[in-house]
Backbone as CSV, one residue per row, in Angstrom:
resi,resn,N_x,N_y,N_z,CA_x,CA_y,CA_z,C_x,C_y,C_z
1,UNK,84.519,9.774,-72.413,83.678,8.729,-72.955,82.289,9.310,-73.203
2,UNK,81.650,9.162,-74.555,80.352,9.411,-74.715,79.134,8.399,-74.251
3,UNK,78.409,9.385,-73.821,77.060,8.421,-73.534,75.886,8.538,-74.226
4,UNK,75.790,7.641,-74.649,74.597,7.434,-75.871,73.072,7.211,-74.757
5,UNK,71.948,7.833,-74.458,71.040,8.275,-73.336,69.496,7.295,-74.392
6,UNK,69.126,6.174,-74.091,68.100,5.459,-74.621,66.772,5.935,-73.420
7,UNK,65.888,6.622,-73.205,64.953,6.195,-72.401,63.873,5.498,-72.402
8,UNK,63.767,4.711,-71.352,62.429,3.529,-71.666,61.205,4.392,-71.126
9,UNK,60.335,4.525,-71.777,59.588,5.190,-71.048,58.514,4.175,-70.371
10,UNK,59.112,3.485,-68.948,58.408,2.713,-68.390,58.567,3.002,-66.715
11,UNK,57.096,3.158,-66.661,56.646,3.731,-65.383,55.273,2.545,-64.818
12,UNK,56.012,1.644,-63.761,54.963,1.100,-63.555,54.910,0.858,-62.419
13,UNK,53.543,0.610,-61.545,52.881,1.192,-60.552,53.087,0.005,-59.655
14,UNK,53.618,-0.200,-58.356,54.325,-1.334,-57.279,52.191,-2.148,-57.091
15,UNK,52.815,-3.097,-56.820,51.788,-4.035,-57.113,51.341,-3.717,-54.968
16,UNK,49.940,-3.658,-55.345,49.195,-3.668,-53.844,49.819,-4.563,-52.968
17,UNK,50.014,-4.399,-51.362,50.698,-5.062,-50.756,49.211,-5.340,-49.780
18,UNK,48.385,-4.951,-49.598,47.472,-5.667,-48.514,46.972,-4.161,-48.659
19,UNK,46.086,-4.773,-47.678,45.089,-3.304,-47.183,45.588,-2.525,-46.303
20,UNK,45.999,-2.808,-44.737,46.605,-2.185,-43.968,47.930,-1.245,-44.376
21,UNK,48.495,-1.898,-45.763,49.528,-1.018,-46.382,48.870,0.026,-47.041
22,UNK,47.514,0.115,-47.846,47.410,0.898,-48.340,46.179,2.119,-47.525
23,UNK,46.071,1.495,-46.589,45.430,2.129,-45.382,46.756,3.474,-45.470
24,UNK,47.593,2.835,-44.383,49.096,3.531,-43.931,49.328,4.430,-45.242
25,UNK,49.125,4.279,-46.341,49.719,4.820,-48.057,48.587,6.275,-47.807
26,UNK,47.090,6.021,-47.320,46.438,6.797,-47.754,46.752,8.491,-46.454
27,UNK,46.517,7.649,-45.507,47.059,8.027,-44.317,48.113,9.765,-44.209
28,UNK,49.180,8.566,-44.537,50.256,9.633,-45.205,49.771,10.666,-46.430
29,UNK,48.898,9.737,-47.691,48.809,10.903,-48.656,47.741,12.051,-48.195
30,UNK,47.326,11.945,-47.551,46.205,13.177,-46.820,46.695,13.739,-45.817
31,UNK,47.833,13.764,-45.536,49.097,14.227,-44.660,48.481,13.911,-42.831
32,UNK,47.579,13.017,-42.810,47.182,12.653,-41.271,46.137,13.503,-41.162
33,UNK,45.701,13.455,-39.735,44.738,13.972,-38.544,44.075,15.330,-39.594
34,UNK,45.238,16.476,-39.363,45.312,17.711,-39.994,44.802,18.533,-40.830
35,UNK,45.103,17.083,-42.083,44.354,17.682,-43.482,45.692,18.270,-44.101
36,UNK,46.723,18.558,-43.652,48.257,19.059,-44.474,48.168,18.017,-45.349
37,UNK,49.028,18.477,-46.581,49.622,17.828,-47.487,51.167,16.995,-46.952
38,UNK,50.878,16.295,-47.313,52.444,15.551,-47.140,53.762,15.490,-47.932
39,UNK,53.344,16.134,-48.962,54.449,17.022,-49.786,55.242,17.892,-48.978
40,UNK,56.686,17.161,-49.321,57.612,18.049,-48.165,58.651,18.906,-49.062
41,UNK,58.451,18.182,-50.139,59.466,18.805,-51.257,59.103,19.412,-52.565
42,UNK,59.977,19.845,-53.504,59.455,19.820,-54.834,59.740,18.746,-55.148
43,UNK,59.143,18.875,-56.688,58.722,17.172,-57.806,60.050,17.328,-58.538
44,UNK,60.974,16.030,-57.870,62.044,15.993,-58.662,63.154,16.109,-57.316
45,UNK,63.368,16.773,-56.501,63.856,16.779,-55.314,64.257,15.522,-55.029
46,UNK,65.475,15.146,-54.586,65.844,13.875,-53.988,65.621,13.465,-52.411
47,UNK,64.975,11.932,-52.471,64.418,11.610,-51.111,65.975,11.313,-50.165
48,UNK,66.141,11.429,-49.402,67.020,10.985,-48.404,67.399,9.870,-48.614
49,UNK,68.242,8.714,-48.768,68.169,7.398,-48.901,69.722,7.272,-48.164
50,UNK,69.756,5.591,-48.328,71.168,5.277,-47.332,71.734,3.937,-48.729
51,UNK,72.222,3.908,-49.139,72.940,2.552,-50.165,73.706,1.704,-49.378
52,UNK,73.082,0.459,-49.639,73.795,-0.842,-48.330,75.376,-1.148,-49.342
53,UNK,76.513,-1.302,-48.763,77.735,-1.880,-49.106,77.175,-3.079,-49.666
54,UNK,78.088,-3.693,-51.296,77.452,-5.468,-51.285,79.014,-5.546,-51.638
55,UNK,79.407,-7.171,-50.947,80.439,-7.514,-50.702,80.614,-7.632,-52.291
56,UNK,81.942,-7.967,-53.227,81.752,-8.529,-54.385,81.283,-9.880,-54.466
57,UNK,80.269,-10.060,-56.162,79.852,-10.890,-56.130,78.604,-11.068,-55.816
58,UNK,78.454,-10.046,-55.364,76.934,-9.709,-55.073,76.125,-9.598,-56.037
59,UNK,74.525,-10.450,-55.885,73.530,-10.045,-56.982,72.326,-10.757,-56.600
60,UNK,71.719,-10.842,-57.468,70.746,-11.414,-57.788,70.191,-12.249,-59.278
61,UNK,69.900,-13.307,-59.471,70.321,-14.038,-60.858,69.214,-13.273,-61.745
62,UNK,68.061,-12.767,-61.601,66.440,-12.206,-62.279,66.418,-11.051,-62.214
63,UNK,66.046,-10.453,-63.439,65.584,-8.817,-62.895,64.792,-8.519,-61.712
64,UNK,65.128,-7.292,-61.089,63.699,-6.979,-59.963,63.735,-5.791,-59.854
65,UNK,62.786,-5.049,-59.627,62.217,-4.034,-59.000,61.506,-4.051,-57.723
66,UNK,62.163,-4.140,-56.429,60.753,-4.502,-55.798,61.230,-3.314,-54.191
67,UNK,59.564,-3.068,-53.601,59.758,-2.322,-52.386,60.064,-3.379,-51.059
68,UNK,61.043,-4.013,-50.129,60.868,-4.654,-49.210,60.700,-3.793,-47.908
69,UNK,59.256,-4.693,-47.607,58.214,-3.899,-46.046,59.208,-4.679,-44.887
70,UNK,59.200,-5.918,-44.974,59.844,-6.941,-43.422,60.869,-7.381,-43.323
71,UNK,60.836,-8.261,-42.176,62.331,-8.774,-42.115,62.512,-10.209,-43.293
72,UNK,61.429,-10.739,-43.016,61.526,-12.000,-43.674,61.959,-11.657,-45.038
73,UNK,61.164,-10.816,-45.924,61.453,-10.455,-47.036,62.825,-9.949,-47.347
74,UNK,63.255,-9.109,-46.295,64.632,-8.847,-46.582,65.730,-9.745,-46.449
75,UNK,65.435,-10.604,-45.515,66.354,-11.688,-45.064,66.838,-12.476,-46.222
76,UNK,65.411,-13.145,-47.013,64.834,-13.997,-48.383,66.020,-13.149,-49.419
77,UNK,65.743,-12.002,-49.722,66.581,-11.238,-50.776,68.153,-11.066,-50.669
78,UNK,68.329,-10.827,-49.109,69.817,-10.819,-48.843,70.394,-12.338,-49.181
79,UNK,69.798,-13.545,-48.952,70.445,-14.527,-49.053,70.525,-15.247,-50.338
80,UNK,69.165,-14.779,-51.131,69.376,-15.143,-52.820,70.789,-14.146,-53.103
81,UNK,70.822,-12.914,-52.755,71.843,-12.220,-53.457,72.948,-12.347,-53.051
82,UNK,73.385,-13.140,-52.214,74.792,-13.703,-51.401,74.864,-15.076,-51.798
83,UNK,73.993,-15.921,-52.489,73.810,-17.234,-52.406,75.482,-17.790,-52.739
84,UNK,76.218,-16.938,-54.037,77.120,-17.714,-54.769,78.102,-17.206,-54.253
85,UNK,78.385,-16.627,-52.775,79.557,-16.346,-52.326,79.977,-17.583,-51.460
86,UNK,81.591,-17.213,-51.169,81.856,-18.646,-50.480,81.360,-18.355,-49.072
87,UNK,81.304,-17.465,-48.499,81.137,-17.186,-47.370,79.853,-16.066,-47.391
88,UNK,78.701,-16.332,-46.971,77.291,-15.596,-46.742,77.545,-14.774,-46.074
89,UNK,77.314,-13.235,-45.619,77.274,-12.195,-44.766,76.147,-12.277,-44.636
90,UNK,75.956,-11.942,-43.162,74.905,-11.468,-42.599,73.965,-10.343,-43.032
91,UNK,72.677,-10.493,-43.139,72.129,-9.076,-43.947,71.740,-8.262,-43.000
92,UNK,72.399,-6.937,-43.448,72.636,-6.355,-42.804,71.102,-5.482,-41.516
93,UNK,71.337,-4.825,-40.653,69.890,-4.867,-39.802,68.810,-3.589,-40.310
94,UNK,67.978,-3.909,-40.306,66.793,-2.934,-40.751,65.710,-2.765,-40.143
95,UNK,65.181,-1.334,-39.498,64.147,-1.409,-38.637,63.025,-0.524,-39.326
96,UNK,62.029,-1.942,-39.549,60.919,-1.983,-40.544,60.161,-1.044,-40.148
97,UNK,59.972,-0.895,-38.812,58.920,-0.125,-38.017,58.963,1.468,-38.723
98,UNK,60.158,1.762,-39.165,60.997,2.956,-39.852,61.590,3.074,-40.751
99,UNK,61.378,1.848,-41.372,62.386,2.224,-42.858,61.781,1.192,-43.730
100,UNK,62.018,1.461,-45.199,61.620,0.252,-46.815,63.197,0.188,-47.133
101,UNK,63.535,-0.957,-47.852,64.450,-1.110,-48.939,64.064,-1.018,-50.014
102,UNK,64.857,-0.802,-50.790,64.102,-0.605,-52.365,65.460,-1.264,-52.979
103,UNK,65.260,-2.639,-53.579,65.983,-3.270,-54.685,65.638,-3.401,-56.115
104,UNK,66.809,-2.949,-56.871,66.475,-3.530,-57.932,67.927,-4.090,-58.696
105,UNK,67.659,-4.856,-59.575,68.495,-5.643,-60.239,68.793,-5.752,-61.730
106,UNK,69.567,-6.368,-62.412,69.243,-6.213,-64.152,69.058,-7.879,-64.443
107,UNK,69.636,-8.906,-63.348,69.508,-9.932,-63.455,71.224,-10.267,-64.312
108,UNK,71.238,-11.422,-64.511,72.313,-12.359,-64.728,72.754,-11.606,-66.467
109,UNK,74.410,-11.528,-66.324,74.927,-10.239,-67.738,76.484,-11.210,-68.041
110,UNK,75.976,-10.998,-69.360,77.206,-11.770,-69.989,78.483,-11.363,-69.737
111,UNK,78.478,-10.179,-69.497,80.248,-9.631,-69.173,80.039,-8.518,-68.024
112,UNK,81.183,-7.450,-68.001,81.622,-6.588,-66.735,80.974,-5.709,-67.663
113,UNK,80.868,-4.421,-67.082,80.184,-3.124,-67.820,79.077,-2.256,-67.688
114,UNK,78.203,-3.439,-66.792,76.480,-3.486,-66.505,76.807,-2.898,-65.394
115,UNK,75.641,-2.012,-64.991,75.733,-1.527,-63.659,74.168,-1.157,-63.761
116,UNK,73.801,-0.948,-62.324,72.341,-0.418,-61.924,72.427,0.631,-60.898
117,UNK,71.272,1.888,-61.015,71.532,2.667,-59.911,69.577,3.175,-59.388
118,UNK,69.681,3.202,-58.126,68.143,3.723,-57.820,68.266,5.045,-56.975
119,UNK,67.590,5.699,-57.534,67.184,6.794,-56.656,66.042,7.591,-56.374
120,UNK,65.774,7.443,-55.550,64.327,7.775,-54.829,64.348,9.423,-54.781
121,UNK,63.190,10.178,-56.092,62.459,11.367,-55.848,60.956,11.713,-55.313
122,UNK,61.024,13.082,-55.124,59.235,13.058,-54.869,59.021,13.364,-56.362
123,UNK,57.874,12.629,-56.611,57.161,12.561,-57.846,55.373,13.623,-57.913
124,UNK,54.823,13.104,-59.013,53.671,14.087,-58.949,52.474,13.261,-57.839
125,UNK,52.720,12.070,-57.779,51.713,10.913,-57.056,52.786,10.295,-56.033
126,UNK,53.964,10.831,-55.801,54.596,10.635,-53.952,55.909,10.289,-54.366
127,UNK,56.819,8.933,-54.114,57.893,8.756,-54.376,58.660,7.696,-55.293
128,UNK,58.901,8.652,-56.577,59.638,7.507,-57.712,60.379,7.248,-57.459
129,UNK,60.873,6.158,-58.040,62.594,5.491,-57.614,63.000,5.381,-58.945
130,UNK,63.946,6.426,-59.668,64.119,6.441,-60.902,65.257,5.533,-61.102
131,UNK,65.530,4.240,-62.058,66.522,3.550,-61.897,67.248,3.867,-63.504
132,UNK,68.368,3.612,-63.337,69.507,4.106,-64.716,70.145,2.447,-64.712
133,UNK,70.241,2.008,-65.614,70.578,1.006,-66.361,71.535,1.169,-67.458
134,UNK,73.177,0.976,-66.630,73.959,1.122,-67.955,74.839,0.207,-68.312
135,UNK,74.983,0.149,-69.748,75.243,-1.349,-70.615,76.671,-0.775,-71.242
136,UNK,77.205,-1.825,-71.721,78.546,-1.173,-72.483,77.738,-1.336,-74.449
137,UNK,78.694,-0.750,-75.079,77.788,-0.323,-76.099,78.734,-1.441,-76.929
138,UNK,78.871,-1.548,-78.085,79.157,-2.628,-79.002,80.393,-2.656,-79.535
139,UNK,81.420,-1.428,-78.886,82.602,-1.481,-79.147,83.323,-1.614,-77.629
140,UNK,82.735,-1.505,-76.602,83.105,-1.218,-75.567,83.662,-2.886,-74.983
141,UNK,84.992,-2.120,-74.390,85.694,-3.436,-74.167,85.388,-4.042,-72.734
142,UNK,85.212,-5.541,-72.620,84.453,-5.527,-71.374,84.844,-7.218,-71.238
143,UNK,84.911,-7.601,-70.274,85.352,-8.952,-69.824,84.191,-10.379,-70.118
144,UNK,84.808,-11.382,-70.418,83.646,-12.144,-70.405,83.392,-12.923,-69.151
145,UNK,82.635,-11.946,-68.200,82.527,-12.621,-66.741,81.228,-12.129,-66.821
146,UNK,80.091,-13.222,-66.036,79.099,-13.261,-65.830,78.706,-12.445,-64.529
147,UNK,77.816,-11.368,-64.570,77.323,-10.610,-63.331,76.208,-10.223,-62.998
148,UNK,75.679,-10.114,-61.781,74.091,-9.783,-61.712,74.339,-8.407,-61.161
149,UNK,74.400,-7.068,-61.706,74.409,-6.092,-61.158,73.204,-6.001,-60.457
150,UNK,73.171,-5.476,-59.054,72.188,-5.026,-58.040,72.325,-4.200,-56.881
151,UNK,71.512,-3.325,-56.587,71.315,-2.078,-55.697,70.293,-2.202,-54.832
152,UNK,70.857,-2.365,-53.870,69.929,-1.889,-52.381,70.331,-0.641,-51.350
153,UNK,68.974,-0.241,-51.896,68.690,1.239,-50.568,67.611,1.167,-49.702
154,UNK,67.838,2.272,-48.684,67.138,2.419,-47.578,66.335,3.372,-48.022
155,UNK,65.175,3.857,-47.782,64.957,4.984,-47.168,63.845,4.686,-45.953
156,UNK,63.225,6.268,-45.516,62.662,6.128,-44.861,60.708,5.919,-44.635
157,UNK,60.436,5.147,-44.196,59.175,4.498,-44.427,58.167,5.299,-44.703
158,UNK,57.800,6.605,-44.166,57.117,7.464,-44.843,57.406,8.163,-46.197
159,UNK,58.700,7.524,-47.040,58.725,8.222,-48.709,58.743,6.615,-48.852
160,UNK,57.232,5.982,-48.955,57.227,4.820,-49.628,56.802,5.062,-51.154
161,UNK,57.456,4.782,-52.000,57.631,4.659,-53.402,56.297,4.441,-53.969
162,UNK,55.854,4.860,-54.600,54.760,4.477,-55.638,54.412,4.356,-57.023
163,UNK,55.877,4.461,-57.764,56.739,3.967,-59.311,57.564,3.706,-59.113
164,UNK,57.836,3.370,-60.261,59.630,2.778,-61.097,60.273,3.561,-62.316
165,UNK,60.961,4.086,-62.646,61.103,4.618,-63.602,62.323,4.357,-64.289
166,UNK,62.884,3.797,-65.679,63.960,3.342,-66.249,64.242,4.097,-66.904
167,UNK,65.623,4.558,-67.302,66.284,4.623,-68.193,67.455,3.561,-68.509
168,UNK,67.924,3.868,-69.651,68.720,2.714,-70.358,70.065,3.663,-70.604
169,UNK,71.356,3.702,-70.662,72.071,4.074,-70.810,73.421,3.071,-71.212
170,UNK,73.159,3.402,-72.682,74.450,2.560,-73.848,75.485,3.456,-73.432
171,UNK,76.718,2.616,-73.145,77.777,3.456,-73.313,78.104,3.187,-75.279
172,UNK,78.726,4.559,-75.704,79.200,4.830,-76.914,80.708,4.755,-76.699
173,UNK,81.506,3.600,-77.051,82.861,3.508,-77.047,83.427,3.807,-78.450
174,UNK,83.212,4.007,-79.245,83.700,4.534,-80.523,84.568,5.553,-80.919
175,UNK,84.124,6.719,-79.571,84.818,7.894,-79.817,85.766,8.131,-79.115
């Protein structure tokens, strides 16, 4: 199967979370006490991450991009994205003290085909989460079932993210 490769060139910057977060942000970027850099990798290098299981059916109805710091917040997201199952799972446990989630979503899709993927690199300004967005293309045969493709990862709280980065990826069913 060919893949037809669209890139968005959209890179945009996670919206301020408080001061004490960006206290902790600066903290880290001056690598602490020391004066080290906190660059542990090269630019482009993949961050460590963990991908949570979602039962089917899983989603979220809106696009999102977003970094979750707490419990509440995660709790809030696990249960919008379980809302339309018959039976809610528990979301699963996360210890904030040590770790971010990073969700994102494409929001509510006319058929099967859609998928989303995130993955967290070190970037030139700390850690992108480059996300791939792929669609079926206009011959591509695909069900008419409604889906919210969505991805949740872990990583760990010191590679807190500081972009987004999309690509778009048409599948080419023609050939």
């Amino acid at each position: 199967m060919c893949l037809r490769r669209i890139t968005v060139g959209l890179r945009r910057r996670i919206p301020s979370l408080g001061a004490s977060f960006i206290a902790c942000l600066f903290v880290c970027a001056v690598g602490g006490a020391n004066g080290q850099s906190s660059r542990l990798a090269p630019v482009g290098k993949v961050v460590p991450y963990w991908r949570f299981e979602a039962p089917p059916g899983f989603g979220l109805p809106r696009p999102i991009e977003v970094v979750v710091a707490s419990d509440s917040e995660w709790k809030a997201l696990w249960a919008a994205a379980t809302s339309s199952l018959a039976a809610s799972p528990q979301a699963p446990s996360v210890d904030f003290s040590r770790e971010l989630v990073v969700v994102v979503g494409m929001g509510r899709q006319p058929s099967t085909g859609y998928s989303i993927s995130a993955v967290p690199v070190y970037g030139e300004q700390g850690v992108e989460i480059r996300v791939t967005k792929k669609m079926p293309g206009k011959n591509c045969g695909s069900a008419p079932a409604e889906t919210s493709p969505t991805e949740m990862i872990r990583i760990a709280k010191g590679n807190s993210p500081t972009t987004f980065s999309t690509q778009i990826v048409q599948r080419d069913c023609e050939t």
